[in-house]
DOSEKOL-307354 format. One record per atom (N, C-alpha, C): x negated, y negated, z; residue in three letters. Coordinates in steps of 0.001 Angstrom, whole numbers, plus 500000, padded with zeros to 6 digits. Each point is the difference from the previous one (the first is absolute). Layout:
BEGIN
XYZala
...
This chain:
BEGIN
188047813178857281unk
500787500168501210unk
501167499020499989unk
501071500449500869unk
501253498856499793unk
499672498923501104unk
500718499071499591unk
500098498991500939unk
501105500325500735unk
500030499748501634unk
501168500157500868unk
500462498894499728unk
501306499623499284unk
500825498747500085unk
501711500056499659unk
500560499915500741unk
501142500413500261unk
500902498652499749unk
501366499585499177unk
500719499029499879unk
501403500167501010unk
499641498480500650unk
500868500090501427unk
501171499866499152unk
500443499693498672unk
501609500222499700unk
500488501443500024unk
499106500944499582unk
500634501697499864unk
501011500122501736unk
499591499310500968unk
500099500343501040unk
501309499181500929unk
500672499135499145unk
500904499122500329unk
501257500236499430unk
501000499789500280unk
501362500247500199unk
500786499957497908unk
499342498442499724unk
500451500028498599unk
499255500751499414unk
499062500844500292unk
499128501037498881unk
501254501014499477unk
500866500218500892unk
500664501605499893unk
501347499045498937unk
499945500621498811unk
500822499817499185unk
501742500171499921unk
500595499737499504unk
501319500138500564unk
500386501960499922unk
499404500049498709unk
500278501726499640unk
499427500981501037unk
498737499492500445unk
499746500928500920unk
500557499600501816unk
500732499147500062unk
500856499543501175unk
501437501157499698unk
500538499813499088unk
500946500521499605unk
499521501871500381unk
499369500241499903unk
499664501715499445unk
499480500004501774unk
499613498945500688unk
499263500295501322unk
501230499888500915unk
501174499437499623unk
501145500140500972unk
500648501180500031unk
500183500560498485unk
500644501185499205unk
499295501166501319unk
498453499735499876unk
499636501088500663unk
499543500093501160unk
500657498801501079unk
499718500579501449unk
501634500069500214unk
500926499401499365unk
501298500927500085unk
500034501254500046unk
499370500691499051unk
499954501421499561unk
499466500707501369unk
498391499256500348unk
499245500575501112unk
500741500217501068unk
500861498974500365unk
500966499723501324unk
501146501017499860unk
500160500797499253unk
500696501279499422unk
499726501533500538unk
498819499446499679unk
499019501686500386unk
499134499452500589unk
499751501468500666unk
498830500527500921unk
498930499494499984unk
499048499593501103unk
498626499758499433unk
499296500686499350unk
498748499885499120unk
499224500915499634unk
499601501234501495unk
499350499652500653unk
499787500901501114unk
501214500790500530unk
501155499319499976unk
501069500697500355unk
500367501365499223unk
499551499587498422unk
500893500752499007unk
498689501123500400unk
498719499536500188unk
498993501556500221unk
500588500720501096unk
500567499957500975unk
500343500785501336unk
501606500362499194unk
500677499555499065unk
501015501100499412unk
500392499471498840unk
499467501239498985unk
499783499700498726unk
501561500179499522unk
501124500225500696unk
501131499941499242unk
500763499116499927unk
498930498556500726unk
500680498289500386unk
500112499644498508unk
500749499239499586unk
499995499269498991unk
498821499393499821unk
499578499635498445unk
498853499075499728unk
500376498840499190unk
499313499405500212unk
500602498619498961unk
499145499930498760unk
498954500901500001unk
499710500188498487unk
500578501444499332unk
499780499981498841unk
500904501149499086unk
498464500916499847unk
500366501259500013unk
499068501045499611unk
499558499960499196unk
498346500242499578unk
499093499853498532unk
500235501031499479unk
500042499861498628unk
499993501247499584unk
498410500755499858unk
499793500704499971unk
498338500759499549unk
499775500457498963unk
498554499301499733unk
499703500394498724unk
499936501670499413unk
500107499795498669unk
500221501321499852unk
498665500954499013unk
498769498821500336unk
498491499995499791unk
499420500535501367unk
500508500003501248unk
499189499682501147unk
499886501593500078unk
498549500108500701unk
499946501610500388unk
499131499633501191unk
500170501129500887unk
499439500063501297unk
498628501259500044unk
499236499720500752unk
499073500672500715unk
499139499732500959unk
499265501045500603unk
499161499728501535unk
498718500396499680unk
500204498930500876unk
498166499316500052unk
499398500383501350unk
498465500697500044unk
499639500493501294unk
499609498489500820unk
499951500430501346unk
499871499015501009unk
499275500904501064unk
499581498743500902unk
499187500454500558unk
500884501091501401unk
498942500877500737unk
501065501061500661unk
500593500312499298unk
499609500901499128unk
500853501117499264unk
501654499391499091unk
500171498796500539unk
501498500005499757unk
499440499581498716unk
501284499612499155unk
500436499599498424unk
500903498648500174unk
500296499170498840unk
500503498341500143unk
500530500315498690unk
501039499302500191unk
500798500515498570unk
500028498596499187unk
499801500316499166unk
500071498648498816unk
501402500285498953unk
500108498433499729unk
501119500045498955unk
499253499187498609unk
500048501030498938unk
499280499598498626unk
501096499264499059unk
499813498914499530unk
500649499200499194unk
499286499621498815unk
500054500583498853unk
499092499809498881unk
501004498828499163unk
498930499363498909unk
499992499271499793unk
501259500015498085unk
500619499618499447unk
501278500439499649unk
499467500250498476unk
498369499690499972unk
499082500613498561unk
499870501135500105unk
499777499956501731unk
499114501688500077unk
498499500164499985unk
499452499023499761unk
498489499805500121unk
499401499117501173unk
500163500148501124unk
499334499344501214unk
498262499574499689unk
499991498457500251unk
498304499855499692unk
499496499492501610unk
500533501152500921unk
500078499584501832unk
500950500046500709unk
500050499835501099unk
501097499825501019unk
500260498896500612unk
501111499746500323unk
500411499392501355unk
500738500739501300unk
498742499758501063unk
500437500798501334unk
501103498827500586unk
501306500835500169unk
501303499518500916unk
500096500504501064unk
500156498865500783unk
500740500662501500unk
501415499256499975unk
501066500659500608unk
501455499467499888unk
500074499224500774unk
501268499235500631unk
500432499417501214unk
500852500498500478unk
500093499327500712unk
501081500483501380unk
499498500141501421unk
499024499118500248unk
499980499538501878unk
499121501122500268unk
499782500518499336unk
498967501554500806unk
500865501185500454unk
501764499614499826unk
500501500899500914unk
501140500558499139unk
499814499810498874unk
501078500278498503unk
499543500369498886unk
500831500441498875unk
499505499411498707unk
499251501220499501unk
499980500119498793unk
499063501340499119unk
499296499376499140unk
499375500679499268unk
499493499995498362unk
500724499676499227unk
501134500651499938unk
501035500114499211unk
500824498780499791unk
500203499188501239unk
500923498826499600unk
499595498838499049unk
498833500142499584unk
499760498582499322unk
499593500540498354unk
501040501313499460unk
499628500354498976unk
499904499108498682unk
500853499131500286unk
500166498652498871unk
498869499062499994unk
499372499809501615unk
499049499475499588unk
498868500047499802unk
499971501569500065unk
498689500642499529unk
499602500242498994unk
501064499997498691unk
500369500245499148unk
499517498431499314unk
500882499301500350unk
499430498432499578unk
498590500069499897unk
499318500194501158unk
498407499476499842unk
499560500836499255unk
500050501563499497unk
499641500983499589unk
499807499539498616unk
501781499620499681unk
499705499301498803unk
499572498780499602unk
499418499110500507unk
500026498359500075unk
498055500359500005unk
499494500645500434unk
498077500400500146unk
499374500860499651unk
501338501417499053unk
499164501050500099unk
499172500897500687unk
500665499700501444unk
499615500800501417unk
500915501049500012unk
499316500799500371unk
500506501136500794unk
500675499687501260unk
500659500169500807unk
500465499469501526unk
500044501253500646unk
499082499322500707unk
500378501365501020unk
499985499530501410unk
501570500316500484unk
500192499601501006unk
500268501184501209unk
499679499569501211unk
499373500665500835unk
501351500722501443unk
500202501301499951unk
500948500253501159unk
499605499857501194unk
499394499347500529unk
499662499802501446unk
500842500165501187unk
499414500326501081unk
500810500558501063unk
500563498426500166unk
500912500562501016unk
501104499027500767unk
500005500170501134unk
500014498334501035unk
500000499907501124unk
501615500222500519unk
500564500085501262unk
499067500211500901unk
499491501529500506unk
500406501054499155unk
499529501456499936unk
498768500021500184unk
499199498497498583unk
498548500592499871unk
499461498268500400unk
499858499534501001unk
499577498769500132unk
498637499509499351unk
499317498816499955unk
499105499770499373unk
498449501144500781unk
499061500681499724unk
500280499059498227unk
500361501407499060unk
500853500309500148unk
500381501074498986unk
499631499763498437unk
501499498806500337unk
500015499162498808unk
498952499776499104unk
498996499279500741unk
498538499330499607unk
499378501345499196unk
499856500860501002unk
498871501861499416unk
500582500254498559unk
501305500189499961unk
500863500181498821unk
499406499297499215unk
500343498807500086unk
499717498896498481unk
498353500353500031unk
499334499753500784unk
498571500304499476unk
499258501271499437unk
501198501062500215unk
499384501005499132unk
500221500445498922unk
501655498860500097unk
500002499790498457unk
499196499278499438unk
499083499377500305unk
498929498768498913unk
499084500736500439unk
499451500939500415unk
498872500431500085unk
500058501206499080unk
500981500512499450unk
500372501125499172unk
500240499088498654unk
500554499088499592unk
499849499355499167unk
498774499331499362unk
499273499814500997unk
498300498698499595unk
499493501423499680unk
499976500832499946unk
498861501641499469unk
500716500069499154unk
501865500376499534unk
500455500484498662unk
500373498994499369unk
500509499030499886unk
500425498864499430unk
499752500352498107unk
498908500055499973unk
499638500442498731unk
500074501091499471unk
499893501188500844unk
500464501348499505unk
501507500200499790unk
500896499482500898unk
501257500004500048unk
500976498698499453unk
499434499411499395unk
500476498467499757unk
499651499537498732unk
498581500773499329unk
499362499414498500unk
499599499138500234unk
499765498863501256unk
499413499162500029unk
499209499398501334unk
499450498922500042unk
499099499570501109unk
501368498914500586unk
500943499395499703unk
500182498664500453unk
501254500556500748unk
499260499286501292unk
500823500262501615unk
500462498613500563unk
501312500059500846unk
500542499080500434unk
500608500732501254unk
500329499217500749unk
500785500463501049unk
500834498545500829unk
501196500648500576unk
500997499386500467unk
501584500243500546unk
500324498654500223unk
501595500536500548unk
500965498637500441unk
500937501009500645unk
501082498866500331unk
500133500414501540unk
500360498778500843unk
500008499894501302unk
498988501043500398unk
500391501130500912unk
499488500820500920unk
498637500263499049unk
500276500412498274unk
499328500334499240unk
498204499139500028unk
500952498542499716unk
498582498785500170unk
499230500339501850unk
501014500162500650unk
499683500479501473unk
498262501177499792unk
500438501007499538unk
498884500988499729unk
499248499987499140unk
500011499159498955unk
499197499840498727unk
498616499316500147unk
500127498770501256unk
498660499737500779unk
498905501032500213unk
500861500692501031unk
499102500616501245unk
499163500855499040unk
500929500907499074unk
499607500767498839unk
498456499542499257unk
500701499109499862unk
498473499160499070unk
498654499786500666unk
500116500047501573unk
498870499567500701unk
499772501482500186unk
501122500622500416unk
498964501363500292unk
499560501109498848unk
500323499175498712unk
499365500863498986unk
498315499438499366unk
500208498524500735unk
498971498929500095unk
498780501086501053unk
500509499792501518unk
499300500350500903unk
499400501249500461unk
501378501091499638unk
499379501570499938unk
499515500649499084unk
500563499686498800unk
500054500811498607unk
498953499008498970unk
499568498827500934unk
498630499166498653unk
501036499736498625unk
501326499987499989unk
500403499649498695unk
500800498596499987unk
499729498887498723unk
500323499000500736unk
500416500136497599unk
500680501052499833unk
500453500069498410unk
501353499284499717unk
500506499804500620unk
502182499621499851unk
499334498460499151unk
500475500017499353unk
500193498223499034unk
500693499637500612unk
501435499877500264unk
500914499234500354unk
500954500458501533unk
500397499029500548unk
500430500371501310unk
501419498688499836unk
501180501083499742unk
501286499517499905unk
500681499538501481unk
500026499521500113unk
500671499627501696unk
501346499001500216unk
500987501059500282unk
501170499100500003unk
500403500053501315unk
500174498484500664unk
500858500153500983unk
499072500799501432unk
498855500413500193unk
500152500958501153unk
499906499420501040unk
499631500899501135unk
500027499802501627unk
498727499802500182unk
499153498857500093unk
498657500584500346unk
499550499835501742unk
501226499555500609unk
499614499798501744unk
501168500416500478unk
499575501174500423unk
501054501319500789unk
500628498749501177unk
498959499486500701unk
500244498955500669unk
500648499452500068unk
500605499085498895unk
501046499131499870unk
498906498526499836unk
500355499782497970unk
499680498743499863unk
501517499055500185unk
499378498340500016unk
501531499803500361unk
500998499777499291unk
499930500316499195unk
501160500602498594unk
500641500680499732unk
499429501436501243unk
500689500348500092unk
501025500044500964unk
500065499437500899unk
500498498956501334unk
501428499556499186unk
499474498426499313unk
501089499003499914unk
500496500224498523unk
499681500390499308unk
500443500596498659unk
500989501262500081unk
499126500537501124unk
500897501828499717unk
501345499806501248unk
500066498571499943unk
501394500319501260unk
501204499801499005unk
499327499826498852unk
501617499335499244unk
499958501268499029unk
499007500709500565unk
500591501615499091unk
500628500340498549unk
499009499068499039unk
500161500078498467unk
499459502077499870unk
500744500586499869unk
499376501355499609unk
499388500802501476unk
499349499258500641unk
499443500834501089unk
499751498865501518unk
500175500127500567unk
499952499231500896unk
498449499918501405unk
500344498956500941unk
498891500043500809unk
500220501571501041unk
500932500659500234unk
500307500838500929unk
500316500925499212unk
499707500659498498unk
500183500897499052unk
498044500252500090unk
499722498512500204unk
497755500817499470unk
499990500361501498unk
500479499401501154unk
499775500442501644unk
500240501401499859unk
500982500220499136unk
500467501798500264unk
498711500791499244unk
500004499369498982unk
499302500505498790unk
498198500751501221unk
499770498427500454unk
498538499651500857unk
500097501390500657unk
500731500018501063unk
500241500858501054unk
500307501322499598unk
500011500363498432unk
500182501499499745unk
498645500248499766unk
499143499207498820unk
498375500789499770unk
499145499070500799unk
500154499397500775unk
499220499537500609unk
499896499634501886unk
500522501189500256unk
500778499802501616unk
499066499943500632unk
498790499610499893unk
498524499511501496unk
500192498702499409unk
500476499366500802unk
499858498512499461unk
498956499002500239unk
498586500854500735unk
498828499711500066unk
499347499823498245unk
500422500798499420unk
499574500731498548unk
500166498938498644unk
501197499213500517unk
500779499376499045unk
498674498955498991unk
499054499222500897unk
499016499638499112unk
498902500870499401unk
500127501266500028unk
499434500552499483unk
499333499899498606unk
499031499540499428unk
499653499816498877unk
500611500854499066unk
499948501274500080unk
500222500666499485unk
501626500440500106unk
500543499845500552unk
501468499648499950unk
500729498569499492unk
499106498769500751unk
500635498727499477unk
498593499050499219unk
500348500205498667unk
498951499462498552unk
499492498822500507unk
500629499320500564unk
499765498341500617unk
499012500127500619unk
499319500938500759unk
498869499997500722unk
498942500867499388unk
500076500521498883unk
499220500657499490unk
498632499318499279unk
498609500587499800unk
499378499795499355unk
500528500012498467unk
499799499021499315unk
500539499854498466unk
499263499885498900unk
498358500121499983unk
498990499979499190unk
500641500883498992unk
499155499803498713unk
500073500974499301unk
501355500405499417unk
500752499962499963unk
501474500136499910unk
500344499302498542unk
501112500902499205unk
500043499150498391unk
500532498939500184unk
500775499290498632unk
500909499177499959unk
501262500307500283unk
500668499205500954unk
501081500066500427unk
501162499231499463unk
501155500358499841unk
501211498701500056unk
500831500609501010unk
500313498518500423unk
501119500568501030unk
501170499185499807unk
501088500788499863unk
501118499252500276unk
501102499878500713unk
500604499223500429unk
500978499844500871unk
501147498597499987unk
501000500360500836unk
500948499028499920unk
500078499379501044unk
500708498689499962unk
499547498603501187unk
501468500493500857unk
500677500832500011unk
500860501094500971unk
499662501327500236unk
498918500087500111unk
499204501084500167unk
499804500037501334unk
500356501001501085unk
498927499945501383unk
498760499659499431unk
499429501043499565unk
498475500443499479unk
499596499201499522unk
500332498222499730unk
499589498905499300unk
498878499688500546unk
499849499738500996unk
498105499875500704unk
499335501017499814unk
500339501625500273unk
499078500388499608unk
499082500468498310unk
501173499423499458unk
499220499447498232unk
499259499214500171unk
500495498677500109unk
499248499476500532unk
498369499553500744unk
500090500557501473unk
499002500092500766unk
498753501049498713unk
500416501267499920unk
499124501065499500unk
499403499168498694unk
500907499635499021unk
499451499272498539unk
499103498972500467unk
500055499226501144unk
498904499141500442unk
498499500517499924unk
500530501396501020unk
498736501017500587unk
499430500426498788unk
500850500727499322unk
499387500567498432unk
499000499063499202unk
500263498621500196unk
499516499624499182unk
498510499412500736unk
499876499976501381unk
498984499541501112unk
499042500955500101unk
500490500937499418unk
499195501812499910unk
499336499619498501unk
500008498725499112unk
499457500727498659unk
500573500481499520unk
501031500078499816unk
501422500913499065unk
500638499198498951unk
500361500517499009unk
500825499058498972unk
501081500706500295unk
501347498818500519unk
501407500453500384unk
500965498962499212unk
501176500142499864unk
500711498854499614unk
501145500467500780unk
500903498899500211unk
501155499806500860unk
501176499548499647unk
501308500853499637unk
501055499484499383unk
501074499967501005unk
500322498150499910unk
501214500022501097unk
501010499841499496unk
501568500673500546unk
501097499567498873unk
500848499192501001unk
500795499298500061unk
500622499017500745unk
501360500642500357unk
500090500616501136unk
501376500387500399unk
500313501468499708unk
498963500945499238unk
500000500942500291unk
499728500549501243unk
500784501608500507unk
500080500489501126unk
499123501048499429unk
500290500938501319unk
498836501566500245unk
500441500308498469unk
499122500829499568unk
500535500929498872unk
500473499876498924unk
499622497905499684unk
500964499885498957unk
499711500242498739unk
499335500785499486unk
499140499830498660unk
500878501745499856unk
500537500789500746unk
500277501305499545unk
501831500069499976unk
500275499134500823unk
501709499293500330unk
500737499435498985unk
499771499650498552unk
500461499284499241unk
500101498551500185unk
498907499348501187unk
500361498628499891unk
499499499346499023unk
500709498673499655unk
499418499074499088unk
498039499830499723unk
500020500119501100unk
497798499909499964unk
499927501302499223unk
500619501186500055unk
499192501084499792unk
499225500078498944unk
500494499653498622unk
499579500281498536unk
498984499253500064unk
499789498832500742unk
498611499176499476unk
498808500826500826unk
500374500623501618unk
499546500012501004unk
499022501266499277unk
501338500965499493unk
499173501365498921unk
498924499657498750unk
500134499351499534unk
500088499427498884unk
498489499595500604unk
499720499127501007unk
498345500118500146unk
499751500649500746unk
500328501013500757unk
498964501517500323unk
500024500330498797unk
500990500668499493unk
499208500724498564unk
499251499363499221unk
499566498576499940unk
499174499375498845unk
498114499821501157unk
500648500403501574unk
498826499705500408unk
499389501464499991unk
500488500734500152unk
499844501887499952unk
499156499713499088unk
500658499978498684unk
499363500053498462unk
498942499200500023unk
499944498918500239unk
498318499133499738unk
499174500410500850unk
500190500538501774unk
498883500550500217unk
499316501742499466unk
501125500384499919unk
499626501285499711unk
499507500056498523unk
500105499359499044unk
499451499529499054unk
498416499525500042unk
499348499244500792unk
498820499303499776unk
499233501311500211unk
């Protein structure tokens, strides 16, 4: 099991290097340009301050049954051998209220190739059309359709699951209720970047998200108030991970940046994970913001560089 021990320098002013000062001014100039994220979802013809991914030209789509008759569409990202020995279940980001399958084709592609996973990442509804837990039903019937084929459709047994922001957001709840309804407790590894785990408001996301590196404190308020409008609900275990039962649950890493709203709730949860009996590890980068591992910042290459080496060793043993 890990030890919780955290170095109070990651967290102080000289940690953040001059290069990534430089690239963190570059880009709340840019932000102060354009639209918020939430803004640009209510009209997609706002400018963005990131450039369009291109898509892979491996990825193929299909639907997966769910419960009530409907279907959940998955996005397949094979691996650049062509021989998948498993998957990795993705959920995207984007606040619950944005965002596809489709946008993170580069970095699906990365892990695909970096573990020999399959990726399969998940189209889940969007708030506020389909408020929680839409979201949640979606991703879980994607891992509940996966933990039965994994091996028929994959060539192999070794499962992982994960995401970025909203993604780490659902990748919890997922795990407990494939734990709690479905008796399956199979995923090796649980990738967690960055998420939301207290709809609530930990306070990080308060005094961090007012200086609006990427997303701000009144960008997750919008975000809150689209899939989650009973604000009785908001501690919901099953909506916010922080209060969840955590037994049983794989190894986790989580990572995040010390300009992160979401910096406590890495934090707080990697505590919990590990108070549950869990083997987790915790990567902090100094002065990284929301999202920075997919943005081209200076952290990213190392930040990638151990998910894919932690993917590979658990899904390996």
């Amino acid at each position: 099991m890990s030890p919780i021990s955290l170095d109070p320098k990651l967290f102080r002013p000289d940690a953040v290097t001059p290069e990534v000062r430089a690239f963190n001014d570059a880009f709340l100039k840019r932000m102060a340009e354009t639209p918020s994220p939430t803004a640009r979802s209510r009209d997609e013809s706002a400018p963005s301050a990131f450039p369009a991914v291109p898509q892979s030209p491996r990825a193929r789509v299909r639907r997966i049954p769910a419960a009530g008759g409907r279907e959940v569409e998955v996005r397949i990202v094979p691996p650049a051998s062509g021989s998948p020995r498993g998957a990795y279940l993705h959920f995207h980001g984007g606040g619950l209220v944005f965002g596809s399958a489709d946008q993170d084709d580069a970095v699906l592609e990365r892990i695909a190739n970096a573990t020999g996973l399959a990726v399969v990442s998940v189209e889940y509804r969007l708030a506020p059309a389909h408020p929680y837990p839409a979201a949640w039903d979606d991703c879980e019937a994607a891992a509940a359709w996966l933990a039965k084929n994994v091996q028929a459709e994959f060539g192999g047994s070794a499962l992982a699951i994960g995401g970025e922001s909203a993604g780490a957001t659902l990748a919890v709840p997922v795990l407990v209720r494939m734990r709690d309804k479905h008796g399956f407790t199979g995923f090796h590894a649980a990738n967690l970047s960055y998420g939301n785990y207290d709809t609530s408001m930990t306070p990080s996301q308060i005094w961090i998200g007012a200086h609006r590196y990427l997303i701000g404190t009144e960008d997750i308020r919008q975000c809150s108030n689209a899939y989650a409008p009973d604000v009785t609900q908001r501690r919901n275990p099953d909506m916010s991970a922080l209060y969840a039962q955590l037994s049983r649950m794989p190894p986790a890493l989580f990572s995040v940046g010390t300009l992160d709203p979401f910096l406590d709730d890495s934090l707080f949860l990697h505590a919990r994970w590990i108070a549950a009996g869990n083997d987790a590890e915790l990567a902090v980068y100094p002065g990284a913001p929301h999202g920075f591992n997919i943005i081209g910042h200076p952290h990213a290459p190392a930040a990638n560089a151990r998910i894919d080496a932690f993917l590979n060793a658990r899904t390996r043993r």
